[in-house]
N, C-alpha and C positions, 0 to 999 in steps of 0.2 A: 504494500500500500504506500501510495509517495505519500509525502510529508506536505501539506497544503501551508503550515505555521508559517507566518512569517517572519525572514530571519532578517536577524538586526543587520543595519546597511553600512559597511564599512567605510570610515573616514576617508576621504581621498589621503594619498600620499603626500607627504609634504615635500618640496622643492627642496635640492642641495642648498638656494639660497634661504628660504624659509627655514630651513632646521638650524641655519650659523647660530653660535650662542653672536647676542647683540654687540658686543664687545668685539667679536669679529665681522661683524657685519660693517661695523664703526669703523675700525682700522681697513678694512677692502675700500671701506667709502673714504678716506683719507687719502688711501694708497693714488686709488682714477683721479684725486681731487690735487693731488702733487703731482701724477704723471700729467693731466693736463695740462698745470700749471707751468712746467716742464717744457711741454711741446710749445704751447705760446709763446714763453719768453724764448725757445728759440729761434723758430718762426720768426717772432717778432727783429730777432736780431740780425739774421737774414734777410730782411725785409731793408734794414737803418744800411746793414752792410754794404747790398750793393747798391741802395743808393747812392753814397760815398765815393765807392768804388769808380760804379760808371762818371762820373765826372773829374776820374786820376786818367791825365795823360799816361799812356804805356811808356811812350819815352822816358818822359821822369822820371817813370816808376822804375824803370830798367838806371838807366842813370843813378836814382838814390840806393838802389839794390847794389849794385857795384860800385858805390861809393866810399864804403866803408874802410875804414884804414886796417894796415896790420896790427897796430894797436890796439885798434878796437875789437878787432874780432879775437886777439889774443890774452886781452882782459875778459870778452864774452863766455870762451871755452873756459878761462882760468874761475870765471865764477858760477859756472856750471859747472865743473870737476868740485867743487868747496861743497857747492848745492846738493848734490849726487851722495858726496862722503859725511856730508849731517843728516841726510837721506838713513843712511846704514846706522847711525844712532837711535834713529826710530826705533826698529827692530831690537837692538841690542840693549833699550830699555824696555821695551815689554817682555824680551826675555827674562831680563834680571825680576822682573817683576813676578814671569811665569814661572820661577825658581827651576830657567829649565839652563842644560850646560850644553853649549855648542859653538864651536870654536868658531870667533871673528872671519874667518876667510868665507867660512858659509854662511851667516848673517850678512855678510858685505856683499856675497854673491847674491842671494836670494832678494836683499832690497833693494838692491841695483836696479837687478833684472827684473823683478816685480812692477817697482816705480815706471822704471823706462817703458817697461810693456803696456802696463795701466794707464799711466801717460797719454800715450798715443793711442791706445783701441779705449777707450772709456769703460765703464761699467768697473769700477775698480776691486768690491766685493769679489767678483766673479773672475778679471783676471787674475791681479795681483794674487790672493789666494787661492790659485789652481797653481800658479809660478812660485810660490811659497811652499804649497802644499808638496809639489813634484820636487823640490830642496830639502826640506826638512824631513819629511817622512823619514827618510833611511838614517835622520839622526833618532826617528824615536819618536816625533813631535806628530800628535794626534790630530784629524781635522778640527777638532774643538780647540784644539791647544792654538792652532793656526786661524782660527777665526777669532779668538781671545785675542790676538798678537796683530791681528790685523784692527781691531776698533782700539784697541791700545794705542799703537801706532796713529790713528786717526785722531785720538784726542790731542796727541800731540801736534799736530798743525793748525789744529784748531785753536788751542790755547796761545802758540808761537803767533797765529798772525792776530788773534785779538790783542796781543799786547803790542805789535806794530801797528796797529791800528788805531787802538787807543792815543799811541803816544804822538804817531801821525796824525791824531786829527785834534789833538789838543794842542800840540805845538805849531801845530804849521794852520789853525782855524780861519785866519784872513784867507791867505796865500789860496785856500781849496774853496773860498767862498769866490773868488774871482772867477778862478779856473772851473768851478763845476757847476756856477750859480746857484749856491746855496747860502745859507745866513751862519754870520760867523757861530752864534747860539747856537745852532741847530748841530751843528758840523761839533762842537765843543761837548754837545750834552750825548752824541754819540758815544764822541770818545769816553766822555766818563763813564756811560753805560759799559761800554767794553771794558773798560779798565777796572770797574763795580764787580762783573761778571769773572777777570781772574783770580780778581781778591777773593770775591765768595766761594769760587772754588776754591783755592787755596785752605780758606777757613773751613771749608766744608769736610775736606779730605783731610785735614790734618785735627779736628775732634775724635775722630773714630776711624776704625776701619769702613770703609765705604764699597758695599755688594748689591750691585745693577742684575738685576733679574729682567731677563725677556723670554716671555714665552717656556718658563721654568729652564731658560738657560743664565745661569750664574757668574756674573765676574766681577773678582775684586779691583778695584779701581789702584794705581798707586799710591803713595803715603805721602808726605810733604816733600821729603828728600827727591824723589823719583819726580814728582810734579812740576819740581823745582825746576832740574834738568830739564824735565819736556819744553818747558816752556824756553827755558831758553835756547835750546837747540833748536825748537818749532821756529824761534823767532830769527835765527841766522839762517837757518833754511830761506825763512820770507824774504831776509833782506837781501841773500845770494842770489834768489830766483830774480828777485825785483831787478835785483844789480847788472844781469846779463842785458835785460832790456835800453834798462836805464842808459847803458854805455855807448848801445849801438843806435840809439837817438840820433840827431845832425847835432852838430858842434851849435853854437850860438843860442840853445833854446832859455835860456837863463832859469830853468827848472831845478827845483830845489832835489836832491834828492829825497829828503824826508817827506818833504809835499807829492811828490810822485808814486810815493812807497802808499800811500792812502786811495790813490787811483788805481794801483796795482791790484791792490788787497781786494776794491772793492769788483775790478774784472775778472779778478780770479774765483770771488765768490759768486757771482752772477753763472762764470761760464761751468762751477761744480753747480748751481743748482739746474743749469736747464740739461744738466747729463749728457751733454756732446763730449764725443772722444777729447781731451784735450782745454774742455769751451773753445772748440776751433766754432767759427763764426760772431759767438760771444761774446768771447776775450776780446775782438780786434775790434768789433763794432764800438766798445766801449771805452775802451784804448784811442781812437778814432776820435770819438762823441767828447770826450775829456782834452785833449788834445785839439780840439776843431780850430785853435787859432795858431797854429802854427803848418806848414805845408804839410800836405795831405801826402801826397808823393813821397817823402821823407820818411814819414810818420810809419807808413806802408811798406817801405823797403824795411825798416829797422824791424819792423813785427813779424816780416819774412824771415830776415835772415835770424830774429829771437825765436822763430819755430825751428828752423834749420839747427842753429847749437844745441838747442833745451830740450826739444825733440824727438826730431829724426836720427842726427846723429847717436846718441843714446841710445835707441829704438832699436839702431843696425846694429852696435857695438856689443846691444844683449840678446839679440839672434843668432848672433857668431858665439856670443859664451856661452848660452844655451846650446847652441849646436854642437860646439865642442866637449860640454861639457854630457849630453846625451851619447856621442861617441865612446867620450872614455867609461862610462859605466858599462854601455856593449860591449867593448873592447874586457874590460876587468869581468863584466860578466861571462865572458867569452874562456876567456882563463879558466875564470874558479871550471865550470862547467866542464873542463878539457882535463882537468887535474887529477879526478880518482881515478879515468882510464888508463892515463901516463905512468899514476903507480902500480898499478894492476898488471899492467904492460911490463912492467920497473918489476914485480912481484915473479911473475911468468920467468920470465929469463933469467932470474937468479934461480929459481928452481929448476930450470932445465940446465943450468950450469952448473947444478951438484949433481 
């Protein structure tokens, strides 16, 4: 006899987005709401760029590109090689921090070639720590321990250029109200915001131990000592990086270098938040836009040839050590793997020769 009763009606399914607890629902809605953000300001910078652009004679711009003295370019390399090796400080304070032991030549290699790769292909998360990762492992260094070492490493540039920032835009506050039409107030109450901001960390991290939880992922922050160093090594970093631009400039621009260091700071922040490899388009629009009273032509070669040292060159120099250094581990792995037949072989012929 069928069963005529009628059976209770089952809820629809709920959607993969419908089941997120809210909290992730909230963070996904953050995420689209910073990637768009993202894509705009590149876009947008794109947009300012070749405006710019198309109105630079190519001659000039060829002219100011080969303009450049020996001097100049050989202070540009000399302060990208400084830039590169407080680069490798990064890493070898959040080692000391991650109480892990590996000997200087691999830290120096690994943040070399991470920076100079991440550099140039963007997404820095993703390269830089696959480039880290493919380094460290065979000392023993876990993917956790390598993404620990990599937001480690991140505080520290962040803390280095807020206090060039700071100091740039409270000392030099006229000079940048000219140059970027803003009010000397305005440009003064930043810096002290900045400069509020390293203090408070400082006082922050140095009451207690300090443990940053994401996503039941755990890291301790480091202590005054270690913070100390960040920061100042963050902040020679900035002013290396700054310094290669600043040199290859045209002779006569009467630009301060501390006032320049606050134009830098802020192009380099603009061209990490809209996530282009580089801030290639970002960087130079705004480089460009801060700079509009002095020759465009000029302006333009100098940012050429600041991409060609800071760069590309870098970029080739850690595909050749990567490469070689991919070699040698084939090559040693090659060995080990050839070695107990050798003695086997070594075993056989001593026993046939008794």
């Amino acid at each position: 006899m069928n069963d005529l009763s009628p059976r209770p009606v089952s809820e629809p399914e709920m959607s993969s987005a419908e089941a997120l607890h809210p909290k992730e629902r909230r963070s996904r809605r953050f995420a689209w709401i910073g990637m768009a953000a993202s894509v705009l300001l590149f876009g947008a910078s794109l947009v300012v760029l070749w405006q710019i652009v198309s109105e630079i004679d190519v001659n000039e711009l060829k002219a100011a590109f080969t303009a450049a003295s020996l001097r100049q370019i050989g202070l540009a390399v000399l302060l990208t090689a400084i830039s590169y090796s407080l680069l490798t400080c990064y890493d070898a304070i959040a080692l000391r921090q991650l109480k892990l032991q590996v000997p200087y030549r691999t830290t120096a290699l690994a943040s070399f070639t991470s920076y100079a790769v991440s550099f140039t292909l963007g997404f820095p998360l993703l390269t830089a720590g696959t480039v880290r990762y493919w380094i460290y492992s065979p000392k023993g260094v876990s993917p956790g321990r390598v993404a620990s070492l990599t937001v480690i490493a991140g505080v520290t540039f962040w803390l280095g250029m807020a206090l060039v920032l700071s100091w740039s835009l409270i000392s030099k506050a006229d000079e940048l109200a000219s140059l970027v039409y803003t009010h000397i107030w305005m440009n003064q109450l930043v810096g002290l915001g900045a400069a509020l901001f390293v203090l408070g960390y400082m006082v922050w991290v140095s009451i207690r131990r300090r443990v940053v939880k994401i996503q039941g992922w755990k890291l301790e922050l480091p202590g005054f000592r270690l913070s100390l160093a960040q920061i100042l090594i963050g902040a020679g970093d900035v002013c290396a990086g700054a310094g290669v631009l600043f040199v290859l400039l045209p002779g006569g621009h009467n630009l301060g270098f501390e006032t320049f260091l606050a134009v830098y700071i802020l192009a380099v922040m603009l061209g990490v938040a809209s996530h282009a490899p580089g801030g290639l388009g970002v960087f130079e629009a705004t480089i460009l836009l801060a700079l509009s009273n002095y020759p465009r032509e000029q302006v333009l070669g100098a940012l050429l040839l600041y991409r060609l040292c800071y760069y590309l060159v870098p970029f080739v120099i850690a595909l050749a050590i990567l490469g070689a250094y991919e070699i040698r581990n084939r090559i040693r792995a090659a060995r080990l793997s050839f070695k107990p037949d050798d003695e086997e072989l070594a075993g056989e012929v001593e026993l046939g020769g008794r």
